[in-house]
ZANU-674567 format. One line per 2 residues: number of its first residue (from 1); for each residue x, y, z of C-alpha. Coordinates in nm, 2 decimals, decimal comma. Each point is the difference from the previous one (the first is absolute). Layout:
<fitis>
NUM) X:Y:Z ~ ...
</fitis>
This chain:
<fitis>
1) -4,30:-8,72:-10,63 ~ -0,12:0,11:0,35
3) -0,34:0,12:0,02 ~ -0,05:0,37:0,09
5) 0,33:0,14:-0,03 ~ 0,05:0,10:-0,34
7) -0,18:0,35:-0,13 ~ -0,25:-0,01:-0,25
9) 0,08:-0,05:-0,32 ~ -0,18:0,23:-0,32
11) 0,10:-0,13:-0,36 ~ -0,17:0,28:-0,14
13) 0,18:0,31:0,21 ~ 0,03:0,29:-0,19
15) 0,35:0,17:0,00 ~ -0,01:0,43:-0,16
17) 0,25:0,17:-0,05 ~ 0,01:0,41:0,05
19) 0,06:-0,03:-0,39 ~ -0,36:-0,14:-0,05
21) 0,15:-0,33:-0,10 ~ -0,26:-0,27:0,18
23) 0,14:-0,36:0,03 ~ -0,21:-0,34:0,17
25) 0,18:-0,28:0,12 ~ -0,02:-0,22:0,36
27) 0,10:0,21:0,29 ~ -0,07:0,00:0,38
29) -0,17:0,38:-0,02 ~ -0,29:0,05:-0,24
31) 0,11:0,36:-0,13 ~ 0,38:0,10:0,01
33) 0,09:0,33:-0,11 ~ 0,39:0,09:-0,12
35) 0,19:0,29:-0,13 ~ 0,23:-0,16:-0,25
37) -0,06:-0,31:-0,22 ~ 0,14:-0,15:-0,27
39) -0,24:0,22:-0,26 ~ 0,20:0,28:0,17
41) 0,32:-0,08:0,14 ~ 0,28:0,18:-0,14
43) 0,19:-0,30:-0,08 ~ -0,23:-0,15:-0,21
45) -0,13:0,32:-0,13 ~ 0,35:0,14:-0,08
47) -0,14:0,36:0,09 ~ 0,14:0,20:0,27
49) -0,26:0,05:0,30 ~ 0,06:0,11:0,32
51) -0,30:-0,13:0,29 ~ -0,01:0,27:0,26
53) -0,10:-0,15:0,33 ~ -0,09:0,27:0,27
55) 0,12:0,28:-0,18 ~ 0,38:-0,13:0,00
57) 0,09:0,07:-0,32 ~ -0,09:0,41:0,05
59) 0,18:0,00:0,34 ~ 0,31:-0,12:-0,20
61) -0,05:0,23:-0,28 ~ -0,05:0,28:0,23
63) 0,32:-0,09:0,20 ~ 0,20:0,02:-0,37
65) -0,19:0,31:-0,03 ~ 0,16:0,19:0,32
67) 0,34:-0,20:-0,02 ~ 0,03:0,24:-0,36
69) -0,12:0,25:0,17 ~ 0,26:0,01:0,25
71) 0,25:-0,07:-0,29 ~ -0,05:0,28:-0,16
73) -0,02:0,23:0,30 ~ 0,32:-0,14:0,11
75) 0,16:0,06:-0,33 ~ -0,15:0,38:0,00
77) 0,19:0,04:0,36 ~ 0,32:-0,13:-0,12
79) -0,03:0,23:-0,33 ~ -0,08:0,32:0,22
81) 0,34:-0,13:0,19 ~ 0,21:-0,03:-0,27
83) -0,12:0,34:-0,09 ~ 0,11:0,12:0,25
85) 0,30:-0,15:0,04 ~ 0,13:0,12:-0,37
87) -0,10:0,39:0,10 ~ 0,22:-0,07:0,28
89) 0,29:-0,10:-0,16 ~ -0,05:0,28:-0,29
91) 0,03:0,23:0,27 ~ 0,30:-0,09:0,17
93) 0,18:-0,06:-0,33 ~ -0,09:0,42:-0,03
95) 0,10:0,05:0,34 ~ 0,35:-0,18:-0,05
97) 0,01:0,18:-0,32 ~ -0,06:0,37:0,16
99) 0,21:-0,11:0,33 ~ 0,33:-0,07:-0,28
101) -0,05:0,36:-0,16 ~ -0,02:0,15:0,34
103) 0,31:-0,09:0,09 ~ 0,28:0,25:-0,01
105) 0,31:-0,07:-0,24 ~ 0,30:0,03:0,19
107) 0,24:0,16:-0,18 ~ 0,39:-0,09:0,04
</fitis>
């Protein structure tokens, strides 16, 4: 090996975990902190857990959050349309109706 070129070397680092699981084995820092090990991972775990980094995981919820919102607003519109659409139509089925009576017999 060439002298002065590789880092220094700590066989007792300590490696923690945001769980509280502490671990020591060789490394080339002293302390290394982590968010996820294998104390915690969901694949090991088998629980569901979600990591939110920076807030990511409530910009996403809030983005389903308005997307229903619209939804729903958007369905209310189209209701109110419809609505309106069927008075509409009920009122020139009367029309129709009252235009036919009008109408003079002729008489041969």
């Amino acid at each position: 090996m060439k002298k002065d070129i590789h880092p220094e070397w700590y066989p007792e680092a300590q490696v923690i975990c945001s769980c509280g699981a502490t671990y020591t084995m060789g490394a080339t820092q002293e302390v290394i902190r982590t968010d996820i090990c294998s104390a915690c991972h969901p694949f090991f775990t088998g629980e569901q857990r979600i990591v939110d980094t920076e807030g990511q995981v409530e910009r996403f919820m809030r983005r389903l959050e308005r997307r229903q919102e619209l939804i729903e607003t958007e369905e209310k519109r189209q209701s109110k349309k419809q609505r309106r659409r069927e008075k509409r139509a009920i009122i020139e089925i009367v029309q129709e109706e009252g235009d036919q009576e009008e109408e003079p017999e002729v008489a041969d």
